[in-house]
N, C-alpha and C positions, 0 to 999 in steps of 0.2 A: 566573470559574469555568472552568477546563480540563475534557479530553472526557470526560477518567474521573470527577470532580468530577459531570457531567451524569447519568453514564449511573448510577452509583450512589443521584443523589439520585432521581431515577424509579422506579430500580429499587427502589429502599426505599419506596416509595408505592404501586409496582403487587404488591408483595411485602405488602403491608400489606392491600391492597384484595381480593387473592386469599387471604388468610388467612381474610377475612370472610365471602368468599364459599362456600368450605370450610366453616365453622363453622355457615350457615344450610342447608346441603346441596346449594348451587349446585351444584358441581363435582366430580361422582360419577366423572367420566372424566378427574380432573388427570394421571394416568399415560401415557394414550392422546395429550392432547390441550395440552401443557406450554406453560403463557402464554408468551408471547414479552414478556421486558420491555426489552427493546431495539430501537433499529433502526438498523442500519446503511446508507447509502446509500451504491452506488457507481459510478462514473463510467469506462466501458471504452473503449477501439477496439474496432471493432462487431469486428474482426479473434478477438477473443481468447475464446477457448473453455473455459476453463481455472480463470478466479479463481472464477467462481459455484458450480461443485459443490466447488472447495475450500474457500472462506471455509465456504461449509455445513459440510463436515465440522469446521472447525476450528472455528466459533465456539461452538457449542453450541447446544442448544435453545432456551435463552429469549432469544437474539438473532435477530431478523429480518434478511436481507438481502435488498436492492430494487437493483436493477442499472438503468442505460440507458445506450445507447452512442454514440459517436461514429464517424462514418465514417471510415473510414482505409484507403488505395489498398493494394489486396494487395501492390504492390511497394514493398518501406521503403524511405523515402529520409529525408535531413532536411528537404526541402521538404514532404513528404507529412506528417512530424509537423507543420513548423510550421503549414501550410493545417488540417490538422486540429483542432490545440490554438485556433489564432487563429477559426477561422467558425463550431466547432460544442462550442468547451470548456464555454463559460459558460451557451449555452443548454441545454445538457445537463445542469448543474450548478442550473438553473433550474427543467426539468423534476422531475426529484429533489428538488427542496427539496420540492414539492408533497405528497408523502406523508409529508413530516414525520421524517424520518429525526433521531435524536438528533446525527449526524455522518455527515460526508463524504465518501468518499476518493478522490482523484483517482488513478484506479489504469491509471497511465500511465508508466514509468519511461523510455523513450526520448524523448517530446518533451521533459522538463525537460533530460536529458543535453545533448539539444544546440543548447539555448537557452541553457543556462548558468544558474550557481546564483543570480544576483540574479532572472531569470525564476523559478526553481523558488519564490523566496520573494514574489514578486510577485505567482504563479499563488495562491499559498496563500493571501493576502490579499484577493486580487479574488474567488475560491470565499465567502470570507466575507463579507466586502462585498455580494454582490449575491445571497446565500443567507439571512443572519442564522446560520448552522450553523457549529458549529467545524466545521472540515476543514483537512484536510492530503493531502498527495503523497505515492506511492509514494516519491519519490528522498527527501523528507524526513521520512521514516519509516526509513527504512533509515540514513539519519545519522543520527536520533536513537538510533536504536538501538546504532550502532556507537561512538559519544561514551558511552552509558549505560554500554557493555562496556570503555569507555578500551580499545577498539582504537587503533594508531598504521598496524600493518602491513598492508596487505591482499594476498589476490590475487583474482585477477578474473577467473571467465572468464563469456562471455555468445555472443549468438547473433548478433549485429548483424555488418552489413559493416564493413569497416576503417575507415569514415568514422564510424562511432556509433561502434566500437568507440574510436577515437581522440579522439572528443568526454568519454566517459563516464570514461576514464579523466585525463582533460583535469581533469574538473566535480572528479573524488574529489583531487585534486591543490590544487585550490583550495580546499577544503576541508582543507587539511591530511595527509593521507592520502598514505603509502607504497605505492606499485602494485607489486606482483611478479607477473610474468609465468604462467599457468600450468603451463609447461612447469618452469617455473626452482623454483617450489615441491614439484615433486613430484620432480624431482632433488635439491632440498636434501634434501626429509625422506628419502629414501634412503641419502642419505651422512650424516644425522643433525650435520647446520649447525645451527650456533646461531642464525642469521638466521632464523630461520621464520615466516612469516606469522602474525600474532595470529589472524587471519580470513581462512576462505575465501570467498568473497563472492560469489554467482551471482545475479548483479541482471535477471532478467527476469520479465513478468508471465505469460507466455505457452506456459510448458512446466511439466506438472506436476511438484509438488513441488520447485522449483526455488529457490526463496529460501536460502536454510542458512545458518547460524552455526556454524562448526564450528574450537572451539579448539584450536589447536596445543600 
């Protein structure tokens, strides 16, 4: 059973149980006070300020979201992801299981960039493994997304130093994925090239509003 598979069959049960409740006059204040039939767990660098009041906005009322974070050195490096993902990923992922979250999300897209993609699917395995919880990875949420859209083409732009910058664009390569420059994108669509990026791509977790899918 996949995460959507999960969260629907719950939500059909706690959707069922609140009906009831409704029906004997439990729940005089459903408009004020809207069940949460979901819950989302998820897995930060303690760094990022950013995913918690946005997941809230976007996911809606009847999804919970429960956050705990991971230390991560104010100065990025890829040493400082990898120390990070490696001493403090899984017990942080451990923590979180604890309240029961329907799924997982390791909401990290720079250490998987530059550990490489067999880690990205390693990390996703060992979250399960020693959670019982589906979960998945920011970087493998964003491939999955962009294979749903039969993207080929992308561009890229992000916030990292030339060393992540050069890793992340490395990972999307291996994965198949066409890299255009962001400068070279917004020159084409000026002169209206047929090349144009399928997808603009802004892969970080850490500045709002930042994710985008936006078709050429």
């Amino acid at each position: 059973m996949d995460v959507k598979e999960i969260f629907h069959d719950d939500a059909g049960k706690a959707k069922a149980l609140w009906q009831d409740r409704q029906a004997s006059g439990f729940a005089q204040q459903a408009v004020e006070t809207p069940l949460q039939l979901a819950r989302l767990g998820v897995i930060l660098p303690s760094v990022n300020t950013v995913v918690e009041p946005w997941f809230n906005r976007t996911l809606g009322p009847d999804v919970g979201l429960h956050a705990t974070r991971m230390l991560l050195d104010s100065i990025l490096t890829p040493d400082a992801l990898r120390r990070m993902d490696h001493e403090e990923g899984i017990p942080a992922a451990v923590r979180i299981a604890s309240c029961r979250p329907h799924a997982i999300a390791y909401g990290c897209t720079a250490s998987s960039i530059v550990q490489g993609v067999s880690y990205d699917k390693q990390l996703q395995q060992q979250l399960e493994a020693e959670t019982g919880i589906p979960s998945f990875t920011a970087v493998g949420a964003i491939i999955d997304a962009l294979h749903s859209l039969c993207i080929q083409k992308i561009a890229v732009a992000s916030p990292y130093t030339a060393a992540i910058g050069e890793a992340e664009e490395s990972f999307l390569k291996k994965r198949d994925f066409r890299c255009l420059q962001p400068l070279i994108w917004v020159l084409l669509i000026r002169l209206n090239w047929h090349h144009l990026p399928h997808v603009i791509s802004m892969n970080w977790l850490a500045v709002l509003g930042i994710r985008m899918l936006m078709h050429c």
